[in-house]
SEMAR-338496 format. One record per residue (C-alpha): z, x, y. Coordinates in Angstrom, 1 decimal, always signed. Last residue first. Layout:
<rs>
{z = Z&x = X&y = Y}
...
</rs>
This chain:
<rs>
{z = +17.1&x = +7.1&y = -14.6}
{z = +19.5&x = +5.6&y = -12.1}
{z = +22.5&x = +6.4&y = -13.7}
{z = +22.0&x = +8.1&y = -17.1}
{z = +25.2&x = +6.7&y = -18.5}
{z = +24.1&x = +3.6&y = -17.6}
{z = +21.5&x = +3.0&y = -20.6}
{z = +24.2&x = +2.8&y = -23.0}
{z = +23.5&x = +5.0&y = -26.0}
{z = +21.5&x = +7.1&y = -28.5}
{z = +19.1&x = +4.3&y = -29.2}
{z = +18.7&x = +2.3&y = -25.9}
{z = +18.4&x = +5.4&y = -24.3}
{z = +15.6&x = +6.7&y = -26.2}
{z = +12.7&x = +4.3&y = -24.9}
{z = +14.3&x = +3.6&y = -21.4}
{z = +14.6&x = +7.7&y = -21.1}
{z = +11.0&x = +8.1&y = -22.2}
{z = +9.9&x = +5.3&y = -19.3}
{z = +12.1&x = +7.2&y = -17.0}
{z = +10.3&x = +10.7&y = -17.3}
{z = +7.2&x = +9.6&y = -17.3}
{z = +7.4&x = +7.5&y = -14.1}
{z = +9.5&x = +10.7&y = -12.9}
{z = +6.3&x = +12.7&y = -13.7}
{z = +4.0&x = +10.6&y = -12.2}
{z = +6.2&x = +10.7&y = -9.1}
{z = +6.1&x = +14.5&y = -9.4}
{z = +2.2&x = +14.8&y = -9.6}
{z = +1.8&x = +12.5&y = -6.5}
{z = +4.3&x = +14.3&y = -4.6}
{z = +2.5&x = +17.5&y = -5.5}
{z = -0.8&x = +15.6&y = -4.4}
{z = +0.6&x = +14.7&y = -0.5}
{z = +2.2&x = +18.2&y = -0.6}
{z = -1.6&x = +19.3&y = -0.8}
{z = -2.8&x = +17.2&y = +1.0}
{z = -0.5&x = +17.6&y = +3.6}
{z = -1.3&x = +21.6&y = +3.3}
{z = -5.2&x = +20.8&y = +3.9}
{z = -4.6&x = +19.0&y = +7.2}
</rs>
């Protein structure tokens, strides 16, 4: 269906997004602090 594919690419988008998302946390974190006080990220 056209609306799966659609969620299907949204998911997509917002994984990329996390991935970006967590890889500029692992850059910064190590300089303003400890890493765990993000929790997962």
């Amino acid at each position: 269906e056209r609306g799966s594919s659609v969620y299907a690419s949204f998911v997509g988008n917002e994984l990329c997004f996390l991935l970006v998302v967590s890889g500029f946390f692992a850059a910064v974190c190590p300089v303003i602090g400890p890493t765990d006080t993000y929790g997962p990220l």
